[in-house]
C-alpha positions in Angstrom: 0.0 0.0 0.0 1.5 3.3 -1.0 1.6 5.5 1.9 2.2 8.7 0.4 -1.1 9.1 -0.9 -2.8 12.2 0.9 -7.4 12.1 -0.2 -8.4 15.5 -1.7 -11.8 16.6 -1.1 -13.5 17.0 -4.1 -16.8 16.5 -5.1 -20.1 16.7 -3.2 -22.7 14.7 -4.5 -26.6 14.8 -3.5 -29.2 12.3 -5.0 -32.4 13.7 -6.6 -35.9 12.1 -7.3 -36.5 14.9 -10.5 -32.8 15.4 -12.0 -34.6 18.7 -14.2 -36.0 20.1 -11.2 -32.7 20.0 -9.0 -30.6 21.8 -12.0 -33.6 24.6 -12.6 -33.0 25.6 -8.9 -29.1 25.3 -9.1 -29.2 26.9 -12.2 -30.7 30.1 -10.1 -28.3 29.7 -7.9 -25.4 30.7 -10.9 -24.6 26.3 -11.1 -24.1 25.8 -15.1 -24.9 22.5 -16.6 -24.4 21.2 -19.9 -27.2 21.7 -21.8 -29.8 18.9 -22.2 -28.3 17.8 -18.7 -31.9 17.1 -17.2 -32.5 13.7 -18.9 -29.0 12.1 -17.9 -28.9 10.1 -15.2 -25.5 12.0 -13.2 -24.7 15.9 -13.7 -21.8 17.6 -13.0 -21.1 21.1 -12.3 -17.6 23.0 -11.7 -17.2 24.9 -8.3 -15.0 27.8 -7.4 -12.1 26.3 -6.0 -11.7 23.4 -8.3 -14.5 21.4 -6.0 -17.4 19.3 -8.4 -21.2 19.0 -7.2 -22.7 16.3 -8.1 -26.2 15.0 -8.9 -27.4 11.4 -9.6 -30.8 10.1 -9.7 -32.6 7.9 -7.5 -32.2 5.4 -10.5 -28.8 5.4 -11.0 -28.0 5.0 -7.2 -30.6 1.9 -7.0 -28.5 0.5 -10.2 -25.4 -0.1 -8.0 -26.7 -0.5 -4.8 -29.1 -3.1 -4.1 -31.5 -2.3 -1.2 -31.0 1.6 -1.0 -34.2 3.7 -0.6 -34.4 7.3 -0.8 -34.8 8.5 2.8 -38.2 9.6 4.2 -37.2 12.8 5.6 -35.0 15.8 4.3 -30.9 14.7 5.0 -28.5 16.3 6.9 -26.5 17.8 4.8 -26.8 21.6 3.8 -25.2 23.9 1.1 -24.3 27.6 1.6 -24.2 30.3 -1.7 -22.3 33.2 -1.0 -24.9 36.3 -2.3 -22.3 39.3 -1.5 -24.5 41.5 0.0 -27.5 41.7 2.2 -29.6 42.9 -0.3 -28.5 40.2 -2.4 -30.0 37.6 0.4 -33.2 39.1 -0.2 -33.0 39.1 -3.9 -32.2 35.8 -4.4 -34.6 34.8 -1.8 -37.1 36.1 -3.4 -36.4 34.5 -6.5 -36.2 31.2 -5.7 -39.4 31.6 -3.4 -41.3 33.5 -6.1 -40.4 30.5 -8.1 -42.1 28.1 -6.1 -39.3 26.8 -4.1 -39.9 26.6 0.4 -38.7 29.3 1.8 -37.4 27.4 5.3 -36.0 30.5 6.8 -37.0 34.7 5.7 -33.8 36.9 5.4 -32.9 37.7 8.7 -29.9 40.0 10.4 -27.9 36.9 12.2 -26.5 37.6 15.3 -22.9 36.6 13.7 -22.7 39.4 11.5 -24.5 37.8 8.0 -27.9 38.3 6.3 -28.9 34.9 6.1 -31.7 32.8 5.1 -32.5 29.6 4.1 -34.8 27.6 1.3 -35.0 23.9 0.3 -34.2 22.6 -2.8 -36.4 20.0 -4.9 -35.5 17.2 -2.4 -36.0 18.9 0.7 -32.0 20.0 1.1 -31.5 22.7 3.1 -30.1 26.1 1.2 -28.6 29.1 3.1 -27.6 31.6 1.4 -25.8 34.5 3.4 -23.6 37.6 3.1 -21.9 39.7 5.5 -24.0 42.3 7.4 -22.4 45.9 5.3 -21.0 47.1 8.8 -19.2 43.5 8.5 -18.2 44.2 5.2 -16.5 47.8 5.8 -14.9 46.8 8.6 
């Protein structure tokens, strides 16, 4: 076994029950995806950072693993978009939400110094999306 092998972190992958839902709301969120991405069974998208997100389908997961089910309640994992400025919380709030999408959490002034909110995504992933408060950002 070769020791000097150090694991990079890079990729985070969620499965979806509606593949062209998930990249519609991702796609809000400044995500690009080939197009005609929505019909494939795994999507890819490229992340500041060199980091991958990743999306496969219920289908494909239950191809390679036998007895997986799709849980029954929303996971515990959560993503964060940077949106630069308060006002920019509310605006993309407001977009998504106006799109449909739950709005877990209205834009509030977080007692650590961020406008911050939250909304779920297609699956019932939890969103925040957050930017410093401006006396955070001058200072």
């Amino acid at each position: 076994m070769n020791t000097n092998i150090t694991p990079r972190f890079d990729l985070v992958g969620i499965v979806v029950s509606d593949m062209a839902a998930t990249l519609a709301f991702y796609r809000r969120l400044g995500l690009e995806f080939p197009a005609g991405s929505e019909g494939r069974p795994h999507v890819e998208a490229a992340l500041p950072g060199g980091l991958r997100i990743a999306f496969d389908t219920e289908e494909t997961i239950k191809s390679f693993t036998e007895n997986w089910e799709p849980p029954r309640s929303a996971g515990r994992i959560g993503l964060a978009f940077h949106c630069e400025t308060p006002e920019g919380v509310d605006a993309v709030y407001a977009e998504l939400v106006g799109a449909g999408h739950h709005g877990e959490l209205k834009p509030w002034d977080a007692f650590w110094g961020q406008r911050y909110a939250s909304v779920l995504d297609p699956d019932g992933n939890g969103v925040d999306l957050f930017a410093p408060l401006a006396s955070e950002a001058e200072g």
